[in-house]
C-alpha positions in Angstrom: 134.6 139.8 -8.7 132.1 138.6 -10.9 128.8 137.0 -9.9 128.7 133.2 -9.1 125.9 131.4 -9.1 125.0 131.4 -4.9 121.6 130.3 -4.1 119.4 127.6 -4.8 115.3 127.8 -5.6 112.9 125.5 -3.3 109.5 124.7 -4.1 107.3 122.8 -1.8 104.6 120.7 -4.5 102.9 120.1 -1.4 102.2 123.9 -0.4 103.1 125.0 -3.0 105.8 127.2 -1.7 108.9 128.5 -3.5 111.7 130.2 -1.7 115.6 130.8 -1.7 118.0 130.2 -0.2 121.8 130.7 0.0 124.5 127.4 -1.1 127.2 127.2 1.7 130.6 128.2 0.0 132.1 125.0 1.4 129.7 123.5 -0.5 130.3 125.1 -3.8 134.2 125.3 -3.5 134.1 121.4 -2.6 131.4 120.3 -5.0 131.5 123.2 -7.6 127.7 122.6 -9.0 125.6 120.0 -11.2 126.9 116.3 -10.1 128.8 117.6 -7.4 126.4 119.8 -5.2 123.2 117.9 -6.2 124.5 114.5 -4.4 125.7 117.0 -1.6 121.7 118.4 -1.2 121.0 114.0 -1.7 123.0 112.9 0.8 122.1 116.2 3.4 118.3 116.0 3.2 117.3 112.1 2.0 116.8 109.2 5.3 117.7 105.6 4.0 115.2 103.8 2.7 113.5 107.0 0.9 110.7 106.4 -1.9 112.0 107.8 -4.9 108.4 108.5 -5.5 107.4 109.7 -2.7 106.8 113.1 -1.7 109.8 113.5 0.4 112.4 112.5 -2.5 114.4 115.3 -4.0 114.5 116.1 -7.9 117.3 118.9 -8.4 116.9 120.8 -11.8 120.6 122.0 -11.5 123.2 123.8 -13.9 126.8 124.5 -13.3 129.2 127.6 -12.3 129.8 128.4 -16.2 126.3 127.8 -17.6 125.8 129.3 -20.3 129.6 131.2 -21.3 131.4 127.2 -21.9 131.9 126.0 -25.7 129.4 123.8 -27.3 126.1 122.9 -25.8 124.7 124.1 -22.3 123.3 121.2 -20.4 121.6 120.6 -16.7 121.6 118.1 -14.7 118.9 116.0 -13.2 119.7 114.6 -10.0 117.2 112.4 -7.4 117.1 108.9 -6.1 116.3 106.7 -9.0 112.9 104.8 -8.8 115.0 101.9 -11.4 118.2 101.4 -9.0 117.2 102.6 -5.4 120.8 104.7 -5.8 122.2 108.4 -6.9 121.1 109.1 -10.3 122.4 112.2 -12.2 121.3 112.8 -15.9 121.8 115.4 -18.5 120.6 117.0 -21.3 121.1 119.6 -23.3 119.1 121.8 -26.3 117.1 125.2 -25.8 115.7 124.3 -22.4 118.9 123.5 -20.5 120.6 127.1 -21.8 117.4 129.1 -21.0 117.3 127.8 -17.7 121.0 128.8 -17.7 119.4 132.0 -17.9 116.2 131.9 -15.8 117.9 130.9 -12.8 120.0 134.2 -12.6 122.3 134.1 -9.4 121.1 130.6 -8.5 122.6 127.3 -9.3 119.3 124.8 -9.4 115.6 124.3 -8.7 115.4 121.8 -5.9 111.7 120.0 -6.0 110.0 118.3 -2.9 106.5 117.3 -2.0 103.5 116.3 -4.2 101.3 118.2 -5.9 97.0 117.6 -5.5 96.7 117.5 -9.3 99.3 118.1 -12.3 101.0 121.4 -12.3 104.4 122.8 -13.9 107.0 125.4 -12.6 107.6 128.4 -14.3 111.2 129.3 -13.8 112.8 133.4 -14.6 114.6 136.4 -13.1 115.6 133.6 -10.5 112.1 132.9 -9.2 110.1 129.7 -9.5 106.0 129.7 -9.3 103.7 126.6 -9.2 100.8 126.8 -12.3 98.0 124.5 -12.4 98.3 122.6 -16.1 96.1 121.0 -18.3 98.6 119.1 -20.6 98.8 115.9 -18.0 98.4 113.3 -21.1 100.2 115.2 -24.0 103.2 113.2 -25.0 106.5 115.5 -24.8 106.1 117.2 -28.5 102.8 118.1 -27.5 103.7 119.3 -24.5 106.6 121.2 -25.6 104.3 123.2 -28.2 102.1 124.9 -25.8 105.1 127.3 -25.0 106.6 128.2 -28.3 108.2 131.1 -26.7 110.1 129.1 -23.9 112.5 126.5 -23.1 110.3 123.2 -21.6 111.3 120.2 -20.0 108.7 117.5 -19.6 108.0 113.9 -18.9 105.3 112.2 -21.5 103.1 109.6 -20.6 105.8 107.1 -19.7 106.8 109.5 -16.9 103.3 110.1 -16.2 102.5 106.2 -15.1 106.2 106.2 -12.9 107.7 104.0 -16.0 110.8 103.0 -13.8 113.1 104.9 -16.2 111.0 107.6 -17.9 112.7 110.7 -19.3 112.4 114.0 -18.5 112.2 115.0 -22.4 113.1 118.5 -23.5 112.3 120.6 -26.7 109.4 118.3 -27.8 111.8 115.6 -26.8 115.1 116.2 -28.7 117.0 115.6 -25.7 116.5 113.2 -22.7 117.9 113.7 -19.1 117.4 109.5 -19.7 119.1 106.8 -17.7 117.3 106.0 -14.6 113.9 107.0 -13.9 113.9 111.1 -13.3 110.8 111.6 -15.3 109.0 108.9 -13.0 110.3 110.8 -9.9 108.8 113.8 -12.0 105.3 112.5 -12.7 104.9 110.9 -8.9 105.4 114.5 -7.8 102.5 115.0 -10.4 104.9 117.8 -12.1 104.1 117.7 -16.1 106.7 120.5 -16.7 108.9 122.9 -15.3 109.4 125.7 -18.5 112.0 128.1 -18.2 111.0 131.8 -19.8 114.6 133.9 -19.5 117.2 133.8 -22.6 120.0 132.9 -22.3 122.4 134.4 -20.0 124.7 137.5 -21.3 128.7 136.4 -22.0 130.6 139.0 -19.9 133.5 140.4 -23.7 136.1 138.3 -22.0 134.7 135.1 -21.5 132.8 135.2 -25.2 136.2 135.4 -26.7 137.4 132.9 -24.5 134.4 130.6 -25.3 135.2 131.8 -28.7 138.7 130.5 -29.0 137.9 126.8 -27.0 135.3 126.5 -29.6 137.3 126.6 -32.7 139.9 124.7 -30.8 137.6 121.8 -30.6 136.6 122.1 -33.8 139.9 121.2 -34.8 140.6 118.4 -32.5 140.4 114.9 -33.4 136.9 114.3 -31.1 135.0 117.7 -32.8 135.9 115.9 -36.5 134.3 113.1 -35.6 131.2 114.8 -34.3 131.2 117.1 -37.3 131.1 113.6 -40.1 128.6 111.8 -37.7 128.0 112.5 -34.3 127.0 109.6 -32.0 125.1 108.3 -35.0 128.5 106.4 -35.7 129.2 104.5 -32.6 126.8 101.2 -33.9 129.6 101.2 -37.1 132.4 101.6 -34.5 131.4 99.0 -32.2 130.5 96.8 -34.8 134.1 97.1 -36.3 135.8 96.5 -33.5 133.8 93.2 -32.0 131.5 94.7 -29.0 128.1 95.3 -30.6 125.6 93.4 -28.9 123.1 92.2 -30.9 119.3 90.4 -30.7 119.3 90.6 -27.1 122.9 89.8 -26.6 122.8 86.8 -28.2 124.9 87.7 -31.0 128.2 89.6 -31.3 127.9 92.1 -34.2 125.1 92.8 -36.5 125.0 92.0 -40.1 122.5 94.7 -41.0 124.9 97.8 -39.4 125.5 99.4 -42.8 121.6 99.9 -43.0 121.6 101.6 -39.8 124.9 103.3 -39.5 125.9 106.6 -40.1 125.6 106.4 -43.6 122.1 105.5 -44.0 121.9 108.4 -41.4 123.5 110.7 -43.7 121.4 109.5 -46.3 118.1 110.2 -45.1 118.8 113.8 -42.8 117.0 116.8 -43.2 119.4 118.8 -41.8 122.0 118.6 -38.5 121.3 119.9 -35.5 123.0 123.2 -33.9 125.2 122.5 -30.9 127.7 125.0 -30.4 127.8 128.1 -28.6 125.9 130.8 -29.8 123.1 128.5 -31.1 120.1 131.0 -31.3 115.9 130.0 -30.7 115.6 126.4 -31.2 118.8 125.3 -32.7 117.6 123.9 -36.0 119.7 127.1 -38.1 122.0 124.8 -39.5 125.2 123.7 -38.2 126.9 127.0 -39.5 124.9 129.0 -36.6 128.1 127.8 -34.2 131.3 129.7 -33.9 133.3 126.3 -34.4 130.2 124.9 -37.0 130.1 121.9 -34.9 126.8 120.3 -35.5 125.1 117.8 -33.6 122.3 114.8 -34.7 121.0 114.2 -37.6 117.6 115.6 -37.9 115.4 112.5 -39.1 111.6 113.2 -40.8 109.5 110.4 -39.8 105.4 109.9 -40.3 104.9 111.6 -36.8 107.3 114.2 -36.9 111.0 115.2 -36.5 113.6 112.5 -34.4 117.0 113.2 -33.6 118.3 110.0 -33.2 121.4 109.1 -31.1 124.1 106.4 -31.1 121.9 104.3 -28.2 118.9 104.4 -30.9 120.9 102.4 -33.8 122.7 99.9 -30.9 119.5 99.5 -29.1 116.1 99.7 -30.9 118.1 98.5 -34.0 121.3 95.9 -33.5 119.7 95.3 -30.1 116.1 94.7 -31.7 117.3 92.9 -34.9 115.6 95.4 -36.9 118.3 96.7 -40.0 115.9 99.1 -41.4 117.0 103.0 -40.4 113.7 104.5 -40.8 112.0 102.4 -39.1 114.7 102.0 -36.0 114.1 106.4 -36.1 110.3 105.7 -36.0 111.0 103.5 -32.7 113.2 106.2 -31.3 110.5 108.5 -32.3 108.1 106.8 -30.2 110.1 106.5 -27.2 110.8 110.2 -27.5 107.7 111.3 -27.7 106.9 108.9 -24.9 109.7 109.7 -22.5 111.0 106.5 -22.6 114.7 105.9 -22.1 116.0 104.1 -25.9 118.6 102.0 -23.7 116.0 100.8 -21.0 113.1 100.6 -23.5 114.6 98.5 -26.0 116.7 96.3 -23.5 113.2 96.1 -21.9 112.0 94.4 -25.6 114.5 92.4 -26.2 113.8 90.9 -22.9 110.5 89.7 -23.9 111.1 88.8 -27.1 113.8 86.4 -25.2 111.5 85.4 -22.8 109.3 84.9 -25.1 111.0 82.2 -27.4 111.6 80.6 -24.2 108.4 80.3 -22.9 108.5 82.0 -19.8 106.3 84.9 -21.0 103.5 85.0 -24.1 105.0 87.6 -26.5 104.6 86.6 -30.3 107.0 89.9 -31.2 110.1 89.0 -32.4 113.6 90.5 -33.4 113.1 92.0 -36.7 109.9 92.5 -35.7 109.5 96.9 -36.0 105.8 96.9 -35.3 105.5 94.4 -32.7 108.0 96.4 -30.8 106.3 99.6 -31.3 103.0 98.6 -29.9 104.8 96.9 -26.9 107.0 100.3 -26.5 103.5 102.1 -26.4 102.3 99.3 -23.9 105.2 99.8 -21.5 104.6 103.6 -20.9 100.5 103.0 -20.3 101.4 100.1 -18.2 98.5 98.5 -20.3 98.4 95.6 -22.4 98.0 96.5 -26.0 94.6 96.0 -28.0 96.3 94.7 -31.3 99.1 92.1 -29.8 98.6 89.1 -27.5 100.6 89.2 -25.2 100.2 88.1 -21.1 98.4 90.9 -19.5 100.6 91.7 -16.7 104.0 91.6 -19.0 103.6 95.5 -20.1 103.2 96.5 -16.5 106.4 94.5 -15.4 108.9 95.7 -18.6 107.8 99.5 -16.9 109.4 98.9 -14.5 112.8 97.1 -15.8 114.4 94.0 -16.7 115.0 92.6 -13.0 111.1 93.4 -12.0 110.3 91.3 -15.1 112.3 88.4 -14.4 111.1 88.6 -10.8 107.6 88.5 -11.6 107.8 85.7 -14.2 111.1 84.1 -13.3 113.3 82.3 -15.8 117.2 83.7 -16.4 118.3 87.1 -16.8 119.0 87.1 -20.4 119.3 90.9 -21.1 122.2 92.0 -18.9 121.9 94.8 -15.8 124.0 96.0 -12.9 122.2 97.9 -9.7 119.0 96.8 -12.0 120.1 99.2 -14.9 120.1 97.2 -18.3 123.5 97.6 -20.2 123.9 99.8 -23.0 124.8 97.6 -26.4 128.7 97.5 -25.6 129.6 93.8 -25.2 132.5 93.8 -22.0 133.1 90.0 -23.3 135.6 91.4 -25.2 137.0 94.4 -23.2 137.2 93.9 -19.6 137.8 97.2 -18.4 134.3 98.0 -19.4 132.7 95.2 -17.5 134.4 96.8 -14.9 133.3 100.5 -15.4 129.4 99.5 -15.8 129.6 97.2 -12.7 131.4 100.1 -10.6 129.2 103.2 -12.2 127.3 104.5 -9.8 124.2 105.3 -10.9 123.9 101.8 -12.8 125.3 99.8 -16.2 126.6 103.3 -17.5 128.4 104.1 -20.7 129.2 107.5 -19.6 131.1 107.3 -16.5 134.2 105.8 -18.1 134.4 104.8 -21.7 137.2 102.0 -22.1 135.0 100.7 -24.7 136.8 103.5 -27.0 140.2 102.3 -26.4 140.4 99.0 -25.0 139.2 96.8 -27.7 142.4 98.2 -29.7 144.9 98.3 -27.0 147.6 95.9 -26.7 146.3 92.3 -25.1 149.2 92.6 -22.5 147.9 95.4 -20.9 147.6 95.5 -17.6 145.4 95.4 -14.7 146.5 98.5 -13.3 146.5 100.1 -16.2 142.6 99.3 -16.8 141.5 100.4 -13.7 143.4 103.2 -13.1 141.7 104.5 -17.1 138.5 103.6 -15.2 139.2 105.5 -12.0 140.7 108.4 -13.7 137.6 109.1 -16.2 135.3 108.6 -13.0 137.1 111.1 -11.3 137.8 113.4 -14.2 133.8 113.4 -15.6 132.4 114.1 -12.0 134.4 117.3 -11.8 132.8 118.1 -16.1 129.4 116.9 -15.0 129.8 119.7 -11.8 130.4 122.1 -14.5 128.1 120.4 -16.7 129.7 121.1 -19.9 128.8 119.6 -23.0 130.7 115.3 -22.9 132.4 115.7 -26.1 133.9 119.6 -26.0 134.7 119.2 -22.3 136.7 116.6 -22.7 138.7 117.9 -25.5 139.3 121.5 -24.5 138.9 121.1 -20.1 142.4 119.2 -20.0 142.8 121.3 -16.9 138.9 120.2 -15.9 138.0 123.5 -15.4 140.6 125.4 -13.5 141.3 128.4 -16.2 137.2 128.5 -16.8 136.8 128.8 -12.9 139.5 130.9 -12.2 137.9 133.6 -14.7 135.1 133.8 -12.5 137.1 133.4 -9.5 135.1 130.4 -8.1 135.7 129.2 -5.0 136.8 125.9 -6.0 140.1 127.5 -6.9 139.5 131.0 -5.6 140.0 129.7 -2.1 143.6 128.8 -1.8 146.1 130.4 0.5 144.8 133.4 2.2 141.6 134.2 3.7 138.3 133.6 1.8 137.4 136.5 -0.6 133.6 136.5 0.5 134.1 136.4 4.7 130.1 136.6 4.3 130.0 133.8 2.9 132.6 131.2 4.6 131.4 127.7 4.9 131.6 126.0 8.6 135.1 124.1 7.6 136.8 127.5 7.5 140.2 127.9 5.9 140.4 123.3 6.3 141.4 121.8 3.2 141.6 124.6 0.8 141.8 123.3 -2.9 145.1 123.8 -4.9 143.5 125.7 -7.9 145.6 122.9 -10.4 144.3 119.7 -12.3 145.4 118.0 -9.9 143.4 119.2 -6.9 140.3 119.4 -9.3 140.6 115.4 -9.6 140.8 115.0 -6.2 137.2 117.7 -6.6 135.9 114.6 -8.6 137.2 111.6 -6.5 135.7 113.0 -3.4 132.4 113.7 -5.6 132.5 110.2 -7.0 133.1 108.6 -3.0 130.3 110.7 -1.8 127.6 109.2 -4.4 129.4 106.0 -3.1 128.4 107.1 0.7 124.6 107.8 -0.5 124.8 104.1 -2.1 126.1 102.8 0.8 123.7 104.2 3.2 120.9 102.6 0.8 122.2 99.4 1.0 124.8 99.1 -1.9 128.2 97.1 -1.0 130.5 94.4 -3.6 127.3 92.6 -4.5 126.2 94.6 -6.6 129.1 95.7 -8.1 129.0 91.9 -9.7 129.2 90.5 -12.9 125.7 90.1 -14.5 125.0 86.8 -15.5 124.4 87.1 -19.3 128.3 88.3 -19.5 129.6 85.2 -17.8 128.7 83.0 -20.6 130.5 83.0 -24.3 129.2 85.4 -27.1 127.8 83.7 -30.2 131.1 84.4 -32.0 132.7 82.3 -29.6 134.6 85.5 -27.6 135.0 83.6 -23.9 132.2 85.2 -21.5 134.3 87.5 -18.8 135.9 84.9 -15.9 134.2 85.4 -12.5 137.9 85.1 -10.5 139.7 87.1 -12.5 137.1 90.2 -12.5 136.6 89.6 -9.0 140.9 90.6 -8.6 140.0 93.4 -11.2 137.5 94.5 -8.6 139.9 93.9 -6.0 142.3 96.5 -7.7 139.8 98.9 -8.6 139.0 98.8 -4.4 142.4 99.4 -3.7 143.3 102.4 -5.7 140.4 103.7 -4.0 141.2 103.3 -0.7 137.9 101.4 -0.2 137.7 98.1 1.8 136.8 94.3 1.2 132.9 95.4 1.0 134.1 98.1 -1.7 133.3 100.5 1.0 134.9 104.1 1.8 136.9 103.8 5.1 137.3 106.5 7.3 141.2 107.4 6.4 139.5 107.8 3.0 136.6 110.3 4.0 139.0 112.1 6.1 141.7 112.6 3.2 138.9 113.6 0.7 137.5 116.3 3.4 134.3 113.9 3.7 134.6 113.0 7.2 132.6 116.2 8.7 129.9 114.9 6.3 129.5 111.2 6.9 126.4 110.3 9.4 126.3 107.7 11.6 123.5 105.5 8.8 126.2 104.9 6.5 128.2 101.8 7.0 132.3 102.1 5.9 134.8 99.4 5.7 137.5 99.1 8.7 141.1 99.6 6.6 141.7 99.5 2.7 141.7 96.2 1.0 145.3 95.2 0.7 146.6 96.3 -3.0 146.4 93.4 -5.8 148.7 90.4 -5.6 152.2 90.7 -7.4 151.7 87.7 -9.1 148.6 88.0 -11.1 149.1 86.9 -14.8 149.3 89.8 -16.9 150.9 92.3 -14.7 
């Protein structure tokens, strides 16, 4: 049999302790790895009401079953109680750090951190043991911090992360990628951890699975989703969105942008150095050439700015540039720049901006930047992550302090509307819903926040038929849900997952013989390592079972929620979204997405309170692992009405 990844790495800030431990095989057959078993070590070990930063919060470093041998780019996940939401947050992130962690790990599936450290320290991470090193780069942004180990794979948080900046980054390879939405870095910096920097290569590809990694690769290549990464990446969503009528623009007061062609993935094109190396088989830092790939698949555009290198992505264009008003590319890559460097989150930060600059004209705050306005945002971007009014821009004292800590802490603090939409306190990435309701409905159900991740209607629903149905919308939404928890277990790379794991998984597990589909019919191939359920509800090693892996993942981040306080409410409609779009497109009707809600409940098997119920835990296998903190609903809300409108 070959060797799965078993055992998890604990280190103690507080003592300073590391040690190992074993993963039940329950837990690893029912939860595979990444998403999965890191909101199963959550829900285990975190009481309600946790600090996220606090010492007793957990921040999982964790990879999946496959690391390392899938097609296209090895990623982690980061997985804690966001400091932004209060809820589950997972976040990924690929590059040089996530596959040599792949390989410093050895037999263990993640590095799970508790406790605070006296004074800033990193973790040093290879042949599968951690140690705690005393650091001096506490201040260096992410680039800097990144350089002081030329010879290893780093992951970092900058000075955002540093001053708990509600959704700091955890910034890897100088800050190429971002394990962004949510606040990890701040979880990281409260627990006064600069870096964790991960010395092994990456791991060896047994012959068999390199060909078979091999041969997925190409196949992506070919397929409609690895053409479109190969002409222009995520660069290309602000033209996309723009085309079809859901780019948000100047703080969602306008419906499309006039500038997109100046910021699009042709001036990107324009103005590249090179492309970044995604695929399998990418060698030292990536930055070969997009020929260093078996398939050639490259990734972002590599950008040359005054301070260095940015790799922009698709939020950086939609955010810090439709979202900002600014139509100027280099100067929307000098932005992203900063809040790279920084550790900032480009959806958060920029959302966080456009907020003031809103505010602003209304009078509710004094900001004098405006939209258009590329400097202004740059010094209140560097503001934000010291928590510190800037020298050179008069703005109210306490506003930089506030925007650290998101949109809602800012309109509580100084009151006046919303204006910049969020849901569970996350601010919406630049996709307007106003004219696709199926992805109002996927940000407000996400659960880690207004996500663009967790299902992506917003690729198909502005050119779908208008006649289609309710339960058509939903059940896309509940089916990607499903489907991306079981990828984001493996943690394979969004784009090739998704076009060569129509199976999710089961051929790529089955080479391994994992228990996820290793353990059906017959007795378990490890009697060593049984988990307490015994032979109950063995997985079907088919597509089918593997969804039901990811619906019973996706309910048990619901359970965590739940136990924090979490129910319908704030699954709701934000404000901003209620009204009409510049263009005139009719804001999103409150009835008709509470029945959409209402439907969404239903093919759940969740309750009135868009609770769980205990049919539900007990058909997912949940039931042994529900405490007595978490609140469920009685019975299932009764299905949707026959005679709603467009059904």
């Amino acid at each position: 049999m070959r060797r799965n990844r078993t055992r998890v790495i604990r280190v103690d800030l507080s003592t300073r302790e590391t040690t190992s431990e074993r993963v039940p095989r329950d837990w690893r057959r029912d939860f595979v790895g990444g998403k999965g078993i890191g909101a199963r070590y959550l829900y285990e070990e975190l009481s309600p009401g946790t600090d996220p930063t606090g010492p007793e919060n957990l921040l999982a470093f964790l990879v999946g079953p496959l690391a390392g041998f899938l097609p296209g780019e090895t990623r982690y996940a980061a997985v804690t109680k966001s400091p932004l939401t209060g809820g589950f947050l997972d976040s990924y992130a690929g590059g040089d750090f996530a596959v040599r962690l792949a390989g410093s790990l050895d037999d263990c599936i993640g590095l799970l951190v508790t406790g605070t450290a006296d004074r800033p320290v990193r973790i040093e991470v290879d042949g599968g043991r951690a140690r705690v090193k005393p650091t001096d780069a506490w201040g260096d942004d992410a680039a800097e911090t990144a350089e002081r180990f030329p010879d290893a794979g780093v992951a970092c948080v900058g000075p955002a992360g540093e001053h708990e900046a509600a959704y700091a980054t955890i910034a890897s390879d100088g800050g190429d990628h971002h394990a962004g939405r949510g606040g990890a870095g701040a979880v990281m910096g409260a627990k006064r951890l600069k870096a964790v920097v991960a010395r092994d290569p990456p791991p060896a590809v047994p012959d068999d699975l390199a060909a078979r990694r091999d041969r997925d690769a190409e196949t992506y290549g070919r397929r409609p989703t690895g053409e479109w990464q190969a002409a222009g990446e995520t660069i290309e969503t602000v033209d996309y969105a723009d085309e079809v009528g859901i780019l948000a623009a100047e703080g969602w007061t306008e419906t499309g942008f006039d500038g997109v062609d100046d910021i699009g993935v042709e001036a990107a094109a324009e103005r590249a150095a090179g492309r970044e190396a995604v695929s399998a088989g990418r060698d030292g830092d990536g930055r070969e050439g997009a020929e260093s790939g078996p398939a050639g698949v490259p990734g972002g555009f590599r950008i040359d700015t005054p301070d260095g290198e940015v790799i922009p992505r698709g939020a950086a264009p939609i955010t810090l540039g439709a979202g900002l008003g600014i139509d100027d590319f280099d100067r929307v890559a000098e932005l992203c720049g900063v809040c790279d460097r920084l550790g900032l989150d480009v959806i958060g930060a920029g959302s966080a901006v456009a907020w003031a600059i809103r505010a602003g004209r209304a009078g509710v705050v004094d900001c004098p930047v405006d939209f258009g306005d590329a400097a202004g945002a740059e010094h209140l971007l560097k503001a934000i992550a010291a928590r510190d009014p800037p020298a050179d821009l008069d703005v109210d004292p306490d506003l930089p302090d506030a925007l650290a800590d998101g949109v809602d802490a800012a309109v509580a603090q100084f009151g006046g509307d919303a204006l910049v939409p969020t849901v569970k306190s996350m601010a919406l990435p630049g996709f307007d819903p106003r004219a696709a309701v199926g992805v109002a409905l996927a940000y407000a159900t996400s659960d880690r926040g207004a996500c663009h991740r967790r299902a992506r209607p917003q690729e198909r629903e502005p050119l779908a038929r208008p006649d289609r149905s309710l339960a058509d919308r939903v059940r896309d939404v509940v089916g990607e849900q499903n489907a991306r928890s079981v990828l984001w277990s493996l943690v394979v790379d969004d784009f090739v997952g998704e076009a060569v794991c129509a199976d999710l998984g089961a051929e790529w597990l089955a080479a391994i013989e994992h228990p996820a589909v290793a353990d059906c019919g017959g007795p378990h191939r490890d009697e060593s390592e049984r988990g307490d359920a015994g032979d109950a509800g063995r997985p079907d090693p088919s597509p089918a079972a593997l969804a039901t892996t990811g619906e019973r993942i996706w309910t048990l981040t619901r359970l965590f929620n739940a136990r924090e306080g979490f129910d319908r409410a704030d699954d709701a409609l934000p404000e901003p979204l209620r009204t009409d779009a510049a263009d005139g497109t009719p804001g999103v009707d409150v009835d008709a997405f509470d029945r959409l809600l209402d439907r969404y409940y239903a093919a759940r098997g969740w309750g009135e309170r868009g609770l769980p119920t205990p049919e539900t835990a007990e058909r997912l296998g949940l039931a042994r692992v529900v405490d007595d903190a978490t609140p469920l609903d009685d019975s299932p809300i009764d299905s949707a009405p026959a005679a709603d409108a467009d059904d």
